[in-house]
C-alpha positions as CSV (number, residue, x, y, z in Angstrom):
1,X,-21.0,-3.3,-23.1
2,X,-19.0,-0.9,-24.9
3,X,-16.8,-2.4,-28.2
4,X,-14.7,-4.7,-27.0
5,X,-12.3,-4.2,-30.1
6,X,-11.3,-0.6,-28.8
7,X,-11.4,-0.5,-25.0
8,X,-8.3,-0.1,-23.5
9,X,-6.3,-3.2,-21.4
10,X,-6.7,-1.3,-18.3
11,X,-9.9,-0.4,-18.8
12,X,-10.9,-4.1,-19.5
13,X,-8.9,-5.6,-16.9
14,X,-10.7,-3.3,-14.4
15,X,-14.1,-3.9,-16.0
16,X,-13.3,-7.9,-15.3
17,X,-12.4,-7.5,-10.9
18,X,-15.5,-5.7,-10.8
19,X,-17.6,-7.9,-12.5
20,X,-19.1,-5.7,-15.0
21,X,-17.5,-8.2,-18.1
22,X,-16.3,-11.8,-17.8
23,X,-13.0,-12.9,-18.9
24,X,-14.7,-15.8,-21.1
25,X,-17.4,-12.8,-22.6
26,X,-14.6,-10.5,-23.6
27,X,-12.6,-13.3,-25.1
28,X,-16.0,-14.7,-26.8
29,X,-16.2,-11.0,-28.1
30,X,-12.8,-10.9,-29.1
31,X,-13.0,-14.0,-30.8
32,X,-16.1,-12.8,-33.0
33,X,-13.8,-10.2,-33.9
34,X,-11.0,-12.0,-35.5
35,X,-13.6,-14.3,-37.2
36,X,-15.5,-11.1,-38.6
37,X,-12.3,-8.7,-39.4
38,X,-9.2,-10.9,-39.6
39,X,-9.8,-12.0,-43.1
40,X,-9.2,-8.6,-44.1
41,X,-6.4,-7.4,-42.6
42,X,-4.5,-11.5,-41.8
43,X,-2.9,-9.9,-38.6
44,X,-3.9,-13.4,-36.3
45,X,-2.0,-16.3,-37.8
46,X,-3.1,-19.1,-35.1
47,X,-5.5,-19.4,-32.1
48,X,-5.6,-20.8,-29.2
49,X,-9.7,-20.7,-28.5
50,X,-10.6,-23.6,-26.5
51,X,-7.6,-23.7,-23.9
52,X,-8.3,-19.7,-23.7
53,X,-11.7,-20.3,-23.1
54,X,-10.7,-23.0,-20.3
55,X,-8.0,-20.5,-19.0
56,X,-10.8,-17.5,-18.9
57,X,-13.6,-19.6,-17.6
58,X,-10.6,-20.5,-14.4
59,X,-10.1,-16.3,-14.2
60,X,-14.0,-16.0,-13.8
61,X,-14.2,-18.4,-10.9
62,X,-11.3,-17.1,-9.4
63,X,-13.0,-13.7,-9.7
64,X,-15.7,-14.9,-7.8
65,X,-13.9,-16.4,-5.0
66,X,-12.7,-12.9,-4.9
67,X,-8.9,-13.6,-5.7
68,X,-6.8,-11.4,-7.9
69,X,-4.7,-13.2,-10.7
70,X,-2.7,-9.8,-10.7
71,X,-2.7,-6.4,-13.0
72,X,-3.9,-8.7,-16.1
73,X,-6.4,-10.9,-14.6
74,X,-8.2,-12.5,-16.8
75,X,-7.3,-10.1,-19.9
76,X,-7.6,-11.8,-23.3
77,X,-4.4,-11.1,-25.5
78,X,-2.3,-12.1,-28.7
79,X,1.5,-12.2,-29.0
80,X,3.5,-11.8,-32.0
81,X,4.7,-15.3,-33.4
82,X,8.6,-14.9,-32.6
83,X,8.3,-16.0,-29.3
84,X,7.4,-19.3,-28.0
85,X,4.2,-20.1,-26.3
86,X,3.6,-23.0,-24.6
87,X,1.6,-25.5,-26.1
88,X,0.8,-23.3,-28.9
89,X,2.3,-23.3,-32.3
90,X,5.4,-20.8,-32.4
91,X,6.9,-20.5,-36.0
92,X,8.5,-17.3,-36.4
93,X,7.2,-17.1,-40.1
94,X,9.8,-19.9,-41.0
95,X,8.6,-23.1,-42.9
96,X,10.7,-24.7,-40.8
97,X,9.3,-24.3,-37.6
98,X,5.3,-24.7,-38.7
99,X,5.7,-28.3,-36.4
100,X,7.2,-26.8,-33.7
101,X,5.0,-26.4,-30.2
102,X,7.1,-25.2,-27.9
103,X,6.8,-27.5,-23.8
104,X,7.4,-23.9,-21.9
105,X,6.9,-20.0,-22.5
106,X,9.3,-17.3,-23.4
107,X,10.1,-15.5,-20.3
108,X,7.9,-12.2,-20.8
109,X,5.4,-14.7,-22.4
110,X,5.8,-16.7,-18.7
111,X,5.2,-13.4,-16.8
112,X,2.2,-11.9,-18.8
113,X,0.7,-15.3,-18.3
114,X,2.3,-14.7,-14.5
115,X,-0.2,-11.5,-14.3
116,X,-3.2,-12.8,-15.5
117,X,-3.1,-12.7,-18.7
118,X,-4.5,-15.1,-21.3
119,X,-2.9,-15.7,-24.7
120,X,-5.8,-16.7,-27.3
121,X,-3.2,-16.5,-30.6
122,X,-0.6,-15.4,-32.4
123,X,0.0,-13.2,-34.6
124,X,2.0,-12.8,-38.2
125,X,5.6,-11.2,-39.3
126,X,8.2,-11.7,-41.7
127,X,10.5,-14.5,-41.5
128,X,12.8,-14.7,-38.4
129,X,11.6,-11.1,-37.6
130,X,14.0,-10.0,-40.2
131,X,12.1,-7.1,-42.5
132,X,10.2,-4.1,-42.0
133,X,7.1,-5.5,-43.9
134,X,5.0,-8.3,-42.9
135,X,5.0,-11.1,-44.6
136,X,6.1,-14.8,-45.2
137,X,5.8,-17.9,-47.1
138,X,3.3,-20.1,-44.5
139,X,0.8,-17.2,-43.8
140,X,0.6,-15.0,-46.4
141,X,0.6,-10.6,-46.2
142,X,-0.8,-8.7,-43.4
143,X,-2.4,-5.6,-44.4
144,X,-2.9,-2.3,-42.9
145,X,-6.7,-1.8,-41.5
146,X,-5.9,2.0,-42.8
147,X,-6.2,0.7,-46.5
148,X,-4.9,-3.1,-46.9
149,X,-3.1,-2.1,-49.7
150,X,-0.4,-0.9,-48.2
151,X,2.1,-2.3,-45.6
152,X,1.7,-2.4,-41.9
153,X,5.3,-2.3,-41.1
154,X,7.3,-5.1,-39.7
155,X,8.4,-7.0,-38.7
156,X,5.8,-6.3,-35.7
157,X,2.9,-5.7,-38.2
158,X,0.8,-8.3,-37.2
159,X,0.5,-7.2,-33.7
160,X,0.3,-3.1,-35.1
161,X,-2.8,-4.4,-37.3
162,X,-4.2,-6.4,-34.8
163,X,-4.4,-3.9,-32.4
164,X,-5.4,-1.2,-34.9
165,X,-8.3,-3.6,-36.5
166,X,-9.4,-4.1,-32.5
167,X,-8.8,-8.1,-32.8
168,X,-6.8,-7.6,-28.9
169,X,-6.7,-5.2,-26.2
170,X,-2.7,-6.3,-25.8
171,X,-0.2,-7.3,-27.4
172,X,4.3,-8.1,-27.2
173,X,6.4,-7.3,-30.0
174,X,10.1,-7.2,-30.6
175,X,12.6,-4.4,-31.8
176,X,16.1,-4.4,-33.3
177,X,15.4,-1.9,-36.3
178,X,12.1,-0.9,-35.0
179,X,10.1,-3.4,-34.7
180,X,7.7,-2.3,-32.8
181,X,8.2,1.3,-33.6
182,X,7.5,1.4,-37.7
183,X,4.1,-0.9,-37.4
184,X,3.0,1.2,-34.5
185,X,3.8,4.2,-36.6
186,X,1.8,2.8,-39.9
187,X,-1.2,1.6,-38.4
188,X,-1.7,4.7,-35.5
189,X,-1.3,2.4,-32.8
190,X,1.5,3.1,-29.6
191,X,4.2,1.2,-28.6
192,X,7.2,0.9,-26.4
193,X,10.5,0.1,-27.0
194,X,12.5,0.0,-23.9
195,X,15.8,0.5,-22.6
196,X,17.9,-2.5,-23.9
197,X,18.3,-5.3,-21.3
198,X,15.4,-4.3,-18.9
199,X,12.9,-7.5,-20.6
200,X,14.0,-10.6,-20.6
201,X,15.0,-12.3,-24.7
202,X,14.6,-16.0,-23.8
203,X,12.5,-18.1,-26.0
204,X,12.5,-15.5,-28.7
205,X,13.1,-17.1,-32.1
206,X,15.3,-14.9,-34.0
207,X,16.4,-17.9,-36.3
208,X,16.1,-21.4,-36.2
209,X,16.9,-22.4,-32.8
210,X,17.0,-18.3,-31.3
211,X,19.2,-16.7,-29.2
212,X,18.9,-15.9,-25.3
213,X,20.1,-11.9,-26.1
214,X,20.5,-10.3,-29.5
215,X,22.1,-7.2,-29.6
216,X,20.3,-4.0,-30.0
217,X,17.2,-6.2,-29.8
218,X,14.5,-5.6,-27.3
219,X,11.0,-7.1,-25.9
220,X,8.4,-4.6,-25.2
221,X,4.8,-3.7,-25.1
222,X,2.5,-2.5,-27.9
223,X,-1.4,-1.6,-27.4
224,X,-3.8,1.8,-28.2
225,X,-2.9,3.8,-25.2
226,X,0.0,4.5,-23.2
227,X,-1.9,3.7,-19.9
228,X,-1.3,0.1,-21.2
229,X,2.4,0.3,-22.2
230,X,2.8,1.2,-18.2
231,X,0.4,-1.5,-17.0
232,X,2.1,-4.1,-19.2
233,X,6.2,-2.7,-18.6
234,X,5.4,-3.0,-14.9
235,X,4.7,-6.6,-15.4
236,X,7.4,-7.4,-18.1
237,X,10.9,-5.0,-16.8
238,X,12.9,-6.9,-14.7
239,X,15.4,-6.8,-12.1
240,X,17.1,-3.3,-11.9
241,X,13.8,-1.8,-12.9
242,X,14.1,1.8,-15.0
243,X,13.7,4.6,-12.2
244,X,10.4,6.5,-11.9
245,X,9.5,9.3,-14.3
246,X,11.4,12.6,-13.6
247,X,8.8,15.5,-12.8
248,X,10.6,18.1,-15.1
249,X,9.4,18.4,-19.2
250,X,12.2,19.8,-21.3
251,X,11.4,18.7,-24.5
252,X,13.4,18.9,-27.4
253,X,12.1,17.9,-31.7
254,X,14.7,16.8,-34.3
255,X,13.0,15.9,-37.3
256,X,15.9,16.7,-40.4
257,X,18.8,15.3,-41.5
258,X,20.3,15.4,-45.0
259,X,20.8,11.3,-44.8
260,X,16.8,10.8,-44.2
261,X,14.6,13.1,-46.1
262,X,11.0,13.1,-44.8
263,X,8.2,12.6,-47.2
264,X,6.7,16.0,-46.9
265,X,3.2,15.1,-46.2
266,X,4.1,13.6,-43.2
267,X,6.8,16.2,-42.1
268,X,3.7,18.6,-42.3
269,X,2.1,16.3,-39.7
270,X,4.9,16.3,-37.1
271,X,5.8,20.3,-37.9
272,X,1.8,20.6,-36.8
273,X,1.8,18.6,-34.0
274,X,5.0,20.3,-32.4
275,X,2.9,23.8,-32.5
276,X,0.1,21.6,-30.6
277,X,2.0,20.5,-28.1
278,X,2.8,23.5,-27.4
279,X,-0.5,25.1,-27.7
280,X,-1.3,22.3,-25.3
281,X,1.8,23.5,-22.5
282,X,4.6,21.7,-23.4
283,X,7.4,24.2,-24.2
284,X,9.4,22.4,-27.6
285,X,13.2,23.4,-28.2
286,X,13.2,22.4,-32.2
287,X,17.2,23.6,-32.3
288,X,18.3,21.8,-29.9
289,X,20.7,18.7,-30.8
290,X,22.6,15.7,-29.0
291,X,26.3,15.6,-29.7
292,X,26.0,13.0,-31.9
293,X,26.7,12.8,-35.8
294,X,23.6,11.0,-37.3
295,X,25.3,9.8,-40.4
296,X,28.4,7.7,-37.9
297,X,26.0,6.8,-35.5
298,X,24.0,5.5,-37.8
299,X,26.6,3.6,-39.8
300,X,27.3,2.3,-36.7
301,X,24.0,0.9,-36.6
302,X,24.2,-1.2,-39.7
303,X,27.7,-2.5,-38.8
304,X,26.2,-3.9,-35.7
305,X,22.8,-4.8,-36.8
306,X,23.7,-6.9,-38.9
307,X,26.3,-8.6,-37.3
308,X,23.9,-9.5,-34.6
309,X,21.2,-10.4,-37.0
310,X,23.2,-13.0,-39.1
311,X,24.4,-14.4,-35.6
312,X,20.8,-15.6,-35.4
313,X,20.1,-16.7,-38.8
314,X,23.3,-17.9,-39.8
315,X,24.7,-16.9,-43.3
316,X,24.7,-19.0,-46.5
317,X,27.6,-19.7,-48.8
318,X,26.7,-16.9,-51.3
319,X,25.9,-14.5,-48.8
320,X,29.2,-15.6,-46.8
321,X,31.6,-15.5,-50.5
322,X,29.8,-11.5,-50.5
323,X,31.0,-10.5,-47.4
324,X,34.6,-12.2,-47.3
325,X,34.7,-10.3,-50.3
326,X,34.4,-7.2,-49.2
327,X,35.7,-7.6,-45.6
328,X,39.3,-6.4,-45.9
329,X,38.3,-3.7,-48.9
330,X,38.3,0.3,-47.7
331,X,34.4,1.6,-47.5
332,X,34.3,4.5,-50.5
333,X,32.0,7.1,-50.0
334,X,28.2,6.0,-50.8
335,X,28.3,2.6,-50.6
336,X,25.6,0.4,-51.9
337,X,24.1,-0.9,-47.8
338,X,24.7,-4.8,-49.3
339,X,28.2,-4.0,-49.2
340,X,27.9,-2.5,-46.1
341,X,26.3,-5.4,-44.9
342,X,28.7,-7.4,-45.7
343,X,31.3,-6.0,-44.2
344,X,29.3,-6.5,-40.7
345,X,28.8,-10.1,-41.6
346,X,32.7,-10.6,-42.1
347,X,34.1,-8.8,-39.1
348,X,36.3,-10.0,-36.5
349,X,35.8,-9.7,-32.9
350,X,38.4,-7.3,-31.9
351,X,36.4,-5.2,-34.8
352,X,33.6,-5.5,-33.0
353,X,34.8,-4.7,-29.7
354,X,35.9,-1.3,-31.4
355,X,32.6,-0.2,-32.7
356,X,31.3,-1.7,-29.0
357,X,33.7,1.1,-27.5
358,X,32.7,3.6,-29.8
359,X,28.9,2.8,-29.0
360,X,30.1,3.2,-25.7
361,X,31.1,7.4,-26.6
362,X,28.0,7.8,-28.7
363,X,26.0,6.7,-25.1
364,X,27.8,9.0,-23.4
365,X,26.9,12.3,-25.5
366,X,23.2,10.9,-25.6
367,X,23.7,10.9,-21.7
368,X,25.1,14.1,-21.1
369,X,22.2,15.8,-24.2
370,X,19.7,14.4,-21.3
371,X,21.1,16.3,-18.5
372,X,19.5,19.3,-20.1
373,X,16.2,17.5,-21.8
374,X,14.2,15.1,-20.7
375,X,12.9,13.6,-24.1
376,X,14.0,14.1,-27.9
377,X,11.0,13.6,-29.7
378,X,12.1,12.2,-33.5
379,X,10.6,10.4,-36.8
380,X,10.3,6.8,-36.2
381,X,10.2,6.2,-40.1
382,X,10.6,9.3,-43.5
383,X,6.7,8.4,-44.8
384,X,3.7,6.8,-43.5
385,X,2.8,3.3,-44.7
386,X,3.4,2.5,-48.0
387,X,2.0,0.1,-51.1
388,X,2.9,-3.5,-50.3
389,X,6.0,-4.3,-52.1
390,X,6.0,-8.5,-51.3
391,X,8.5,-10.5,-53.7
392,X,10.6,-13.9,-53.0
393,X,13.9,-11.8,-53.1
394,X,16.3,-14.0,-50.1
395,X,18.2,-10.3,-50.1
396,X,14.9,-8.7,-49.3
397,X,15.1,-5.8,-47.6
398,X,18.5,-4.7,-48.9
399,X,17.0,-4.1,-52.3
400,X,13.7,-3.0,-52.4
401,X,13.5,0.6,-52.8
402,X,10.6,3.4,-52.1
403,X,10.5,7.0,-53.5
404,X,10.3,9.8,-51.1
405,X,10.3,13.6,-52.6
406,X,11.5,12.1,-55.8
407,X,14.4,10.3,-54.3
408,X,14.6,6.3,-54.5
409,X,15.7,5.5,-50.8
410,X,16.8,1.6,-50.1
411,X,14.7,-0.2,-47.7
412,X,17.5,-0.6,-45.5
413,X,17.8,3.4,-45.2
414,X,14.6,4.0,-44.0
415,X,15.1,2.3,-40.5
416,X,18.0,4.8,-39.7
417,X,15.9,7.0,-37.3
418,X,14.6,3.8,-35.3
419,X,18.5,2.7,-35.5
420,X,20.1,5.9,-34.0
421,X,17.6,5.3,-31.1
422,X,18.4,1.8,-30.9
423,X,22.5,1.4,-31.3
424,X,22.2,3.6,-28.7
425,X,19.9,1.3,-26.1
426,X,17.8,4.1,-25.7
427,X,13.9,3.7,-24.6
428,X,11.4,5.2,-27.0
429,X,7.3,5.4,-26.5
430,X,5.7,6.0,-30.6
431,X,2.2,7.5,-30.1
432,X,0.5,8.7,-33.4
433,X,0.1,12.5,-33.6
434,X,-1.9,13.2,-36.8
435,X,-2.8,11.5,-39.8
436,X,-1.7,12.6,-43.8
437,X,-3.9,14.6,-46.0
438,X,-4.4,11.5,-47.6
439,X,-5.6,9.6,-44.1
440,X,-2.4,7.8,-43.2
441,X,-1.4,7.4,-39.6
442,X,1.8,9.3,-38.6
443,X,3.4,8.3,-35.4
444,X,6.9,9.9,-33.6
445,X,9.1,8.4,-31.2
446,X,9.4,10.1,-27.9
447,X,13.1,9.9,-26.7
448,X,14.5,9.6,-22.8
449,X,17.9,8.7,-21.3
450,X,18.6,5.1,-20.6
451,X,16.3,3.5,-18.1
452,X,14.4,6.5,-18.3
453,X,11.9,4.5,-19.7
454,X,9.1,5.6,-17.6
455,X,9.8,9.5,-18.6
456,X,9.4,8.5,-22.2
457,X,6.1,7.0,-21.5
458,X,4.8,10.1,-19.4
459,X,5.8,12.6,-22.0
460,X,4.2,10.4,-24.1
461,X,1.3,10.6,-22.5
462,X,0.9,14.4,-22.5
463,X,1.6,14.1,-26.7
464,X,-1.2,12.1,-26.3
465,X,-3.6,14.4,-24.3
466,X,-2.4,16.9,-26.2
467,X,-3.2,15.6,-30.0
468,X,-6.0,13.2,-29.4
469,X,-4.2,9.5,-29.9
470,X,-5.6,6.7,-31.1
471,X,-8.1,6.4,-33.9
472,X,-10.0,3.2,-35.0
473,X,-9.5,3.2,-39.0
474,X,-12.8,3.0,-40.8
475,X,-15.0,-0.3,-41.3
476,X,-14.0,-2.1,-37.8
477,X,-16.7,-1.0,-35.7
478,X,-18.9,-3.7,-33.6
């Protein structure tokens, strides 16, 4: 057979109901895989091998009764270690948890597995899903299969890498601050990051004992083609599903901002790809703009992000002396983000109800920009994937610093377009559209209206037929 390593979910799953593949072959082949390439890249943290192979060798027979386990029968997967598994070691990167083996599944865990679909490992992130590298004290750095010096992204990097190396077919990541967006970005893979509330948060281990929601945070679907973002959000969205696609394409490309300077390399990329799409039909409105002030909304974003993110983890007593310290001071202009931060972590609830309200206004100008366009298609991140910077700092991504165009941009800055996306609750699709002169992935986010979900992922689609998609980086061949 074809690679296993690079062809798609749906192919696969399609390849096992007719009996061209067995579910115990692919995993076997799969297996091989992470034995031969994981060392290089450390994207799968734990496996699962001999109750996969029992699980597989159960989809065969079932195969040959001639019963369907559903629209993942017998496909062979990974899932990012934030959300428990049952049975199977689920640590979230924390020291903490390395003893903990969860007795039941995280509910989109519960209905993958519902479909068909077999877990055979999990795979690595930063601690409590809380950076935009990948990295953390029990397992070590994941690297980008594009050159492993450099980051994949986080805190979904693991998956991104896995995926890009061709270790799965599948995988389920999580996004607050782009999650899944940045690492699907780095390593030239696609991802989807849907509509807030549509997938179900349950069993997903934000901080030592999780939360059921997390605001801003979502569960969604990463993989190589956007064929398999549909196959998989049909199985995870819930109740109240998004509606169906609409058949109109009004597109619409903002790619600058004063706040977020691109790295110019990679604004070449997307200014390139936006004259192929339209040398491939799709009509591009590059002036157009929601009714929304990037720098508030954004802001916003932090304020809120952060509060929700030390509800999880909890705050210690030097991080908690910051903020009180800075709770009840007046924000001057260009203020360092810790300070910002801190502020979130101090505020009251009737302060939080008031930046929930104006969330609410920002929602409605994003709403009323989509009666006229049916995606915005944006930067997920300002440069492609950059050196590992991997240090023991608690503070972490607050203040590490990259330079872009001669500028030193904090960390925390450089998830503003993901977070004017997500403050928002808006569903974006990131397909990769080109790569850098020097051979770096470069993804964008395509943009719809809440619970529009399904446009995003059929616009992303024609990006995709348009510009080519997915690559396998160099060296992971069979």
């Amino acid at each position: 057979m074809t690679d296993p390593g690079f062809r798609s979910a749906s192919d696969l799953v399609a390849a096992i109901k007719a009996k061209e593949v067995g579910s115990r072959e692919l995993l076997d082949l799969l297996l091989d895989r992470v034995d031969r390439h994981n060392p290089a890249v450390n994207a799968v943290i734990t496996l699962d091998a001999e109750r996969a192979r029992a699980a597989a060798d159960a989809a065969d027979a079932a195969t040959a009764r001639g019963e369907d386990l559903g629209p993942l029968h017998g496909l062979p997967m990974t899932i990012k270690d934030v959300f428990e598994t049952e049975g199977l070691r689920s640590t979230s990167g924390a020291p903490d948890l390395m003893e903990h083996v969860p007795d039941h599944d995280a509910g989109a865990v519960a209905r993958l597995k519902d479909a068909g679909a077999i877990v055979f490992g999990k795979t690595n992130l930063p601690l409590y899903a809380g950076d935009l590298q990948t990295f953390n004290q029990p397992f070590g750095v994941t690297n980008n299969p594009w050159d492993t010096t450099r980051t994949t992204g986080g805190s979904s990097g693991g998956a991104a890498a896995a995926l890009a190396a061709g270790l799965t077919p599948l995988e389920l990541g999580s996004d607050i601050g782009g999650s899944i967006r940045n690492p699907s970005h780095m390593c030239g893979t696609v991802g989807l990051k849907p509509s807030f509330g549509v997938v179900p948060q349950d069993g997903y281990l934000s901080g030592p004992t999780g939360l059921r929601t997390l605001d801003i945070n979502v569960v969604g679907p990463m993989a190589r083609t956007v064929e398999d973002l549909g196959l998989a959000f049909d199985v995870l969205a819930g109740p109240g599903r998004p509606a169906a696609a609409r058949d109109t394409t009004r597109v619409a490309a903002w790619f600058d901002t004063p706040r977020t300077p691109l790295d110019p390399a990679m604004r070449d990329v997307l200014l390139t790809a936006v004259d192929g799409l339209r040398a491939g039909g799709l009509a591009v409105d590059d002036a157009a703009r929601p009714d929304v002030d990037y720098d508030e909304a954004t802001d916003l974003f932090v304020q809120l992000l952060y509060t929700a993110m030390t509800a999880s983890t909890g705050v210690d007593d030097e991080t908690w002396a910051l903020a009180a310290s800075v709770a009840d001071t007046e924000p001057g202009d260009d203020e360092p983000l810790l300070f910002r931060a801190g502020r979130a972590i101090a505020m009251r609830h009737h302060e939080w109800l008031r930046k929930d309200e104006r969330r609410s206004q920002i929602r409605d100008r994003w709403a009323d920009f989509f009666t006229r366009f049916d995606v915005l298609i944006c930067p997920v991140f300002p440069l492609p994937a950059f050196p590992h910077q991997v240090d023991d700092d608690p503070t972490g991504v607050i203040n590490r610093t990259v330079m872009i165009a001669g500028t030193e941009v904090p960390h925390g800055e450089l998830i503003y377009w993901c977070g004017l996306i997500g403050v928002a609750y808006l569903p974006s699709v990131v397909v990769p559209v080109g790569r850098t002169a020097a051979g770096l992935p470069v993804g964008v986010q395509v943009v719809a209206d809440f619970h529009q979900d399904r446009t995003a992922l059929a616009v992303a689609q024609r990006v995709t037929d348009a510009l080519g998609g997915f690559e396998a980086p160099p060296g992971y061949g069979a």
